[in-house]
C-alpha positions in Angstrom: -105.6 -28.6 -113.1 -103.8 -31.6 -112.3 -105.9 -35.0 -110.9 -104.4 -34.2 -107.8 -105.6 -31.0 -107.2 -109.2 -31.7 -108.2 -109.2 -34.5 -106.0 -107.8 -32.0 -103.1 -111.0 -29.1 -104.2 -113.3 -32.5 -103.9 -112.3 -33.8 -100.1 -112.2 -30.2 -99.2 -116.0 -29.6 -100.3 -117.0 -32.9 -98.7 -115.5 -32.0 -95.2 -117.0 -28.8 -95.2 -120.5 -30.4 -96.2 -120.3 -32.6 -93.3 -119.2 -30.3 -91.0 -122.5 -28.3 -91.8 -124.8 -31.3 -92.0 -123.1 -32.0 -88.3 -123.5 -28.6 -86.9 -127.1 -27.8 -88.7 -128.7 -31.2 -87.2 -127.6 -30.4 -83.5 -131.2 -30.4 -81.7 -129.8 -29.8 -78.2 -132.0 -26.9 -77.5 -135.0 -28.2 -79.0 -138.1 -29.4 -76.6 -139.9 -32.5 -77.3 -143.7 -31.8 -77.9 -146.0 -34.1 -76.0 -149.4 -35.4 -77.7 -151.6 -33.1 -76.1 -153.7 -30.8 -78.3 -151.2 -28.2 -79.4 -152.2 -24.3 -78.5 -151.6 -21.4 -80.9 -148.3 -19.7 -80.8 -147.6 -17.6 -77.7 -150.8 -18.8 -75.7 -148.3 -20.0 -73.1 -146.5 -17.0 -72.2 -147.6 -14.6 -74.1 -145.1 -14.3 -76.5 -143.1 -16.1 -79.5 -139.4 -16.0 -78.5 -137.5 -14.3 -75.7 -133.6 -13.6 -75.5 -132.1 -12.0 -72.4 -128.1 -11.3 -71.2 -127.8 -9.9 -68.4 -124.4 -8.5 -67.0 -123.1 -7.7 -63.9 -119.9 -6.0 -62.6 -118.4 -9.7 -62.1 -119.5 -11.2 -64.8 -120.2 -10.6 -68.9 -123.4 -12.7 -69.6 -124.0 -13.8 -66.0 -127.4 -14.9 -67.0 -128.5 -16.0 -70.7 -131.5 -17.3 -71.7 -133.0 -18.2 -75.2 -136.4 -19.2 -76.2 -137.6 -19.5 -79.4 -141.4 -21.5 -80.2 -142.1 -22.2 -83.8 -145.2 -24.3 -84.8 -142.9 -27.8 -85.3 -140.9 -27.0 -82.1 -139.7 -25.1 -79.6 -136.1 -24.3 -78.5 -134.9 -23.7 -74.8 -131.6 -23.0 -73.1 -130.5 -21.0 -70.0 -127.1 -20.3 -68.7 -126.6 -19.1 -65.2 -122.7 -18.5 -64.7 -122.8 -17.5 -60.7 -125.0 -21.1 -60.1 -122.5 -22.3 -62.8 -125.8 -23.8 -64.2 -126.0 -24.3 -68.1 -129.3 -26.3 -69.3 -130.6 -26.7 -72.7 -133.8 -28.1 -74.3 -136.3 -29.8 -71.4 -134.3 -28.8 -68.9 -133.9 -25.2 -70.0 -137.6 -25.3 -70.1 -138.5 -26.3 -66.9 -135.8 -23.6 -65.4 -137.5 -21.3 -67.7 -141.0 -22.1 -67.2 -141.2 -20.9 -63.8 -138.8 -17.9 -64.3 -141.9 -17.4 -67.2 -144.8 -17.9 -64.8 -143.5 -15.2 -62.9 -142.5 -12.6 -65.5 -146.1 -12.0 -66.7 -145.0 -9.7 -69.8 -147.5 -7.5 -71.7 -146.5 -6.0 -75.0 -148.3 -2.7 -73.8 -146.1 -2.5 -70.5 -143.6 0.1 -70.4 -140.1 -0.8 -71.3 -138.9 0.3 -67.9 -141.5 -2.1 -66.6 -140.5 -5.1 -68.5 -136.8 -4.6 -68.0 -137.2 -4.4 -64.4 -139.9 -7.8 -64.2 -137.1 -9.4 -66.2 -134.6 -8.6 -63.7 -136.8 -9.9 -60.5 -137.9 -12.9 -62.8 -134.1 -13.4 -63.2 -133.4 -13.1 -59.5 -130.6 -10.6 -61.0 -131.6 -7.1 -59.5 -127.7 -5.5 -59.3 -127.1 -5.7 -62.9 -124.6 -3.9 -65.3 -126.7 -4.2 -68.5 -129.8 -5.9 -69.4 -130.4 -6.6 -72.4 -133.6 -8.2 -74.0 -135.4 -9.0 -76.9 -138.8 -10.6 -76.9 -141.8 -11.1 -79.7 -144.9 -10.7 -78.3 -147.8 -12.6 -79.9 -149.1 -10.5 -82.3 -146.8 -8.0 -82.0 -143.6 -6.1 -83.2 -140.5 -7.6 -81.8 -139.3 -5.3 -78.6 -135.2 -4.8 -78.3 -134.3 -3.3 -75.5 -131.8 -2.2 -73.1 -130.8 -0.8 -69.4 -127.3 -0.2 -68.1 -126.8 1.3 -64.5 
């Protein structure tokens, strides 16, 4: 191989290493703890981490929304695409904390229970698909999904 090319394979690793660094540090979506005693994992809500897409006719992925706690941190982001309405990290929290308070999940409810208390939560009620995924505390993770 000449210099040349060796020195080509060498700016090509380094770019690509930077772009990861870049992309793997991006914290937009995480929440800043506050210093008040912390509680154990999924006291808050009841559960661990929470992913829901809801469709309508309109609209693929009119409503998104992500949370995800880990004992360091927790992530947050909702998307709203009718509201045009796209928040991430405290924001998404807030959105989503009272969207939570609401929901009141329980991992014995019945799936057509949970998708349907997801939907009012969401204020989303006319949906094409629903689609959620959610780790209760202490429990299995539950995927599920309901199309009209």
């Amino acid at each position: 191989m000449t210099e040349l090319t060796m020195l080509r394979i060498i700016l090509r690793i380094a770019m690509i290493s930077a772009l990861l660094l870049i992309v793997g540090c991006s914290n937009k979506n995480l929440v800043t703890e506050s210093d008040s005693p912390k509680e154990p994992l999924g006291d808050t809500y009841g559960f661990t981490a929470f992913d829901v897409t809801i469709d309508t006719k309109e609209i693929k992925g009119e409503v998104t929304a992500n949370y995800d706690e880990k004992r360091d941190k927790k992530g947050a982001k909702y998307e709203n695409q009718m509201e045009d309405l796209y928040l991430n990290g405290e924001e998404a929290m807030e959105k989503l904390n009272t969207i939570f308070e609401e929901l009141s999940l329980e991992p014995d409810m019945d799936d057509e229970d949970i998708i349907k208390k997801a939907s009012e939560a969401f204020e989303v009620i006319d949906y094409k698909t629903l689609k959620l995924k959610v780790k209760f505390k202490g429990h299995d993770k539950k995927e599920l999904m309901m199309s009209k």
